[in-house]
C-alpha positions in Angstrom: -37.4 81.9 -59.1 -35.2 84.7 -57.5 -33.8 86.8 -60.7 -30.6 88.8 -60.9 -31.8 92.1 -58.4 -33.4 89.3 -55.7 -29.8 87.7 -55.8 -27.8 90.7 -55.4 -30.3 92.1 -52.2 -29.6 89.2 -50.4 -25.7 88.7 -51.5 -25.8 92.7 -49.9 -28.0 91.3 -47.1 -25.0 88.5 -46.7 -21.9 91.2 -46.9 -23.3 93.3 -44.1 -24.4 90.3 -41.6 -20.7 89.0 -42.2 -19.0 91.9 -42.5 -16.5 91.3 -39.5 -15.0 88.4 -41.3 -16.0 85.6 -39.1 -14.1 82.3 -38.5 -16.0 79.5 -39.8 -16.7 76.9 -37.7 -19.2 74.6 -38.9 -21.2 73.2 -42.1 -23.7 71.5 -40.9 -25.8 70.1 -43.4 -29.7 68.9 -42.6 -30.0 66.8 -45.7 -27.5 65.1 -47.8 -28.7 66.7 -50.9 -31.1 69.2 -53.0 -31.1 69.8 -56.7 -28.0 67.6 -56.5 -25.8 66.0 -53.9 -24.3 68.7 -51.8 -20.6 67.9 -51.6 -19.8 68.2 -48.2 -15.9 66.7 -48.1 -15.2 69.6 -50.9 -16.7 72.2 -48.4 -15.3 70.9 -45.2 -11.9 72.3 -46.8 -13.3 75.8 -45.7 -14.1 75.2 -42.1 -11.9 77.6 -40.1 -11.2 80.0 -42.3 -12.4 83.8 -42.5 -15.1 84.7 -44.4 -13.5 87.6 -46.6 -16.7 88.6 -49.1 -20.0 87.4 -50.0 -19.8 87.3 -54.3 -22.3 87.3 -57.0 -22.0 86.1 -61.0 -25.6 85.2 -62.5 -27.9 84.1 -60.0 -25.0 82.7 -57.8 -23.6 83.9 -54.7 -19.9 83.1 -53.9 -18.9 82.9 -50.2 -15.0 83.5 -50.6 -12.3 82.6 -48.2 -8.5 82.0 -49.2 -9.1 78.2 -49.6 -12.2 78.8 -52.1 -15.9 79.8 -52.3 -19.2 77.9 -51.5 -20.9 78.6 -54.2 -24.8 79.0 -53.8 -27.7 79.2 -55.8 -31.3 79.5 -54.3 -33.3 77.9 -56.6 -36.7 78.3 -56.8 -37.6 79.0 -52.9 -34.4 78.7 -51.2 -33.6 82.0 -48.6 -30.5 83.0 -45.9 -30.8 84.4 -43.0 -29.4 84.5 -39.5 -30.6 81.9 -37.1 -30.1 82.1 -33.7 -30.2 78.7 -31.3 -34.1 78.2 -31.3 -34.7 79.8 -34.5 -35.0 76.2 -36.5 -37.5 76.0 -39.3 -39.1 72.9 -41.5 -37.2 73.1 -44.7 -34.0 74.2 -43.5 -31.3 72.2 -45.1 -27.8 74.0 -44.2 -26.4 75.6 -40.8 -23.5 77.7 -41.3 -21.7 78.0 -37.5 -19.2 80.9 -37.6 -17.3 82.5 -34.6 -18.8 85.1 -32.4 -22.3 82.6 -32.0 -23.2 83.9 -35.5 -25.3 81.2 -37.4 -26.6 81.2 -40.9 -29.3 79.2 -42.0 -30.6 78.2 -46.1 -33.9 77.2 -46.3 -35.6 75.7 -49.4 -39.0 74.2 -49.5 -38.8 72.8 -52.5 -35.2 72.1 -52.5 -34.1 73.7 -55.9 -31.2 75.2 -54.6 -27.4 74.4 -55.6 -24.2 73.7 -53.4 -20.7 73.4 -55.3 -17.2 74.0 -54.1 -15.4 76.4 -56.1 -11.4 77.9 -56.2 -11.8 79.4 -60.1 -15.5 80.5 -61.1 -13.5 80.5 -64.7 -13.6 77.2 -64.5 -16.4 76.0 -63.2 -19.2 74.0 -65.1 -21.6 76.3 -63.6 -20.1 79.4 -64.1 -17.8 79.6 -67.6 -19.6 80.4 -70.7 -21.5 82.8 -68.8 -22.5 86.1 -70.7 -21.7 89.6 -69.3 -23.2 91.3 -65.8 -25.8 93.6 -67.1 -25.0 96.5 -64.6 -21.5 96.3 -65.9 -19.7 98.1 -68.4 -18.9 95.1 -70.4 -23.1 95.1 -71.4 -24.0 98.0 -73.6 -26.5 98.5 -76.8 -23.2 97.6 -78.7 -23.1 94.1 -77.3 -26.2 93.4 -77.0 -26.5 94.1 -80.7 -24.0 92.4 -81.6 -24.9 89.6 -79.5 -27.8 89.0 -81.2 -26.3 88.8 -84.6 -28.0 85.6 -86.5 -30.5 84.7 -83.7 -33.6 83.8 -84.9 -35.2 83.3 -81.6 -37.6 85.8 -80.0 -36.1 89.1 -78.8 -37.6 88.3 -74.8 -36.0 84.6 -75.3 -32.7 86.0 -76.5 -32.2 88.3 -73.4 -33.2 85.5 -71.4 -30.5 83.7 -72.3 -27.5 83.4 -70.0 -25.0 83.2 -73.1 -26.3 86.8 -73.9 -26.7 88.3 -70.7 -26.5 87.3 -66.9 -29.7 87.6 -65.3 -32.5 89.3 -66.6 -35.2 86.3 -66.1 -39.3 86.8 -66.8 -40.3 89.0 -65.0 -37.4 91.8 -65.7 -37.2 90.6 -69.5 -41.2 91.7 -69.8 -40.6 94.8 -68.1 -37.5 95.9 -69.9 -39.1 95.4 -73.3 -42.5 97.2 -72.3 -39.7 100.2 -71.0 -37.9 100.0 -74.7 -41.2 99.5 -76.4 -40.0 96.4 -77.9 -42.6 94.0 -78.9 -41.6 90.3 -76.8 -42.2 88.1 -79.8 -39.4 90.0 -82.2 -37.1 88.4 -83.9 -33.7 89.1 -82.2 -31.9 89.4 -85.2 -34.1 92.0 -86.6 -33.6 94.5 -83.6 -31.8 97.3 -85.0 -29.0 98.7 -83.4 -30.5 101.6 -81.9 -33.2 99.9 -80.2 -30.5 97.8 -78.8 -29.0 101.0 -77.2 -32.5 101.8 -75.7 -33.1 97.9 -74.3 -29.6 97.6 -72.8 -30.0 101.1 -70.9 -34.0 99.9 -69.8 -32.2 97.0 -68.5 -30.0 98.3 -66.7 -32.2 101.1 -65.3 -35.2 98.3 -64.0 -32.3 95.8 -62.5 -31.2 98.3 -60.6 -34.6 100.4 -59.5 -35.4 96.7 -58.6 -32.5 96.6 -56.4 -33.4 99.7 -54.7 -36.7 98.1 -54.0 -35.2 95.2 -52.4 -36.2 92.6 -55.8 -39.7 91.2 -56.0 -41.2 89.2 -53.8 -43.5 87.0 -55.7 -44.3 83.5 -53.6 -41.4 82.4 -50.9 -38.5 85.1 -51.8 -37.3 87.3 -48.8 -34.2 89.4 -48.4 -31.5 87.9 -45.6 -32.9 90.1 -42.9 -36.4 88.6 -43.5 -37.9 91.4 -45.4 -40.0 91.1 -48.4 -39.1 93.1 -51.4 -41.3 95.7 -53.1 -40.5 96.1 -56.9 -43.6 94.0 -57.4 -45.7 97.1 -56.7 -44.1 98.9 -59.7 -44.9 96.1 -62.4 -46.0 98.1 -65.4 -46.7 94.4 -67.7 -45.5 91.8 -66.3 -48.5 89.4 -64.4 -51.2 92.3 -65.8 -52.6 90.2 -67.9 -55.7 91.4 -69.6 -55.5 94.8 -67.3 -55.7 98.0 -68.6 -52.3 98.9 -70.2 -50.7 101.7 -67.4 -49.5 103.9 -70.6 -52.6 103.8 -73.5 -55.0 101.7 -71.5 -55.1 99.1 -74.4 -55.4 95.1 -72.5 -52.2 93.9 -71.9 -51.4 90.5 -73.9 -49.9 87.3 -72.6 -48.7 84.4 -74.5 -45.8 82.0 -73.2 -42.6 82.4 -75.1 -39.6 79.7 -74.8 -42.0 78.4 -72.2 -42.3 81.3 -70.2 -45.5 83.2 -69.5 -44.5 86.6 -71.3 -46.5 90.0 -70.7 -46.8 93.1 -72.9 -49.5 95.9 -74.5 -49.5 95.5 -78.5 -50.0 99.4 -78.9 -47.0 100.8 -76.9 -44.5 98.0 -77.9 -43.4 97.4 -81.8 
């Protein structure tokens, strides 16, 4: 599933293709549904309005006009990307016509993804009760600490957890705690406060080295310009399962943790 840094490449990819503000014209919609029904009445209400910016809370993308957003969320496979008359693929599901002969196309093979009308993210079901952006100044060592205050749950769970922190999903959660030397399994009430300094700032500094690299591209993800990201090439735990730890050389360890597989070497993390 696209995580926090594979969002945010393709909102960027998004901002520059519809930089110009273009009229849009169409919604034209392949399939009546995905995850859920896609309600197209609620997002006929932006038809002919100018795109003003391309958004991001969580793992959504907000496509704002002055009428609302169309709020998206790619699921497991679901990619963007400018399609061109000819340019029609299996497993596209959504064709967004805007002025100039500018189209946008979704695509989701396994049709994961989410479409919603929105006017007030604060208020959506989706959206409220959300914890802080991680590359914000609202998440530091302070807040994560505190945060974390009576959870008994597993340290790589708890910062998994979108209550706690937008974002940081599997793969980013294992290489974050191999980066703070953090054991996965934890207890999250038992980190101390100044290990919760070093997490939050490893956090950070992977989300955004990950952005750099244009996200990982692990299975079907792929920025909107078609290019495949390459933070995959920097994993350090995460999918190195029984290889020689990069640091001591020690095997890396796997076990699945709040049903996730979870990666990370038993000497350098505590």
């Amino acid at each position: 599933m696209p995580e926090l840094p594979e969002v945010e490449v393709v909102r960027r990819g998004l901002e520059k293709i519809l930089k110009d503000e273009p009229v849009l014209e169409k919604i034209e919609l392949k399939r009546p549904d995905l995850r859920e029904p896609i309600p197209a009445k609620k997002l006929s209400t932006l038809v002919g309005e100018k795109l003003l910016s391309v958004e991001r809370r969580a793992k959504y993308l907000l496509l704002w006009t002055k009428k609302g957003a169309m709020l998206s969320h790619l699921g497991m496979t679901g990619t963007w990307r400018v399609a061109p008359p000819g340019d029609e693929r299996l497993h596209d599901h959504i064709y967004l016509h805007f002025s100039g002969n500018l189209r946008l196309a979704y695509r989701d093979p396994r049709r994961f993804g989410y479409f919603d009308f929105v006017q007030n993210p604060l208020e959506h079901p989706k959206l409220k009760g959300l914890g802080p952006e991680p590359l914000t100044k609202n998440f530091s060592g302070k807040e994560l600490w505190e945060s974390l205050r009576g959870k008994e749950v597993a340290i790589k769970v708890a910062i998994m957890d979108q209550k706690i922190v937008v974002g940081v999903g599997n793969i980013y959660a294992s290489e974050a705690l191999f980066a703070a030397g953090i054991k996965p399994t934890l207890s999250a009430q038992k980190l101390s406060r100044e290990r919760a300094d070093v997490l939050a700032k490893e956090i950070k500094k992977i989300l955004s080295r990950s952005i750099e690299l244009g996200g990982s591209s692990i299975s079907d993800f792929a920025q909107a310009s078609g290019e495949s990201g390459y933070f995959q090439s920097t994993f350090r735990v995460y999918d190195r399962a029984k290889q020689p730890c990069v640091t001591c050389g020690q095997q890396v360890k796997s076990k699945v943790l709040g049903g996730r597989n979870t990666f990370w070497c038993s000497t350098c993390q505590k």
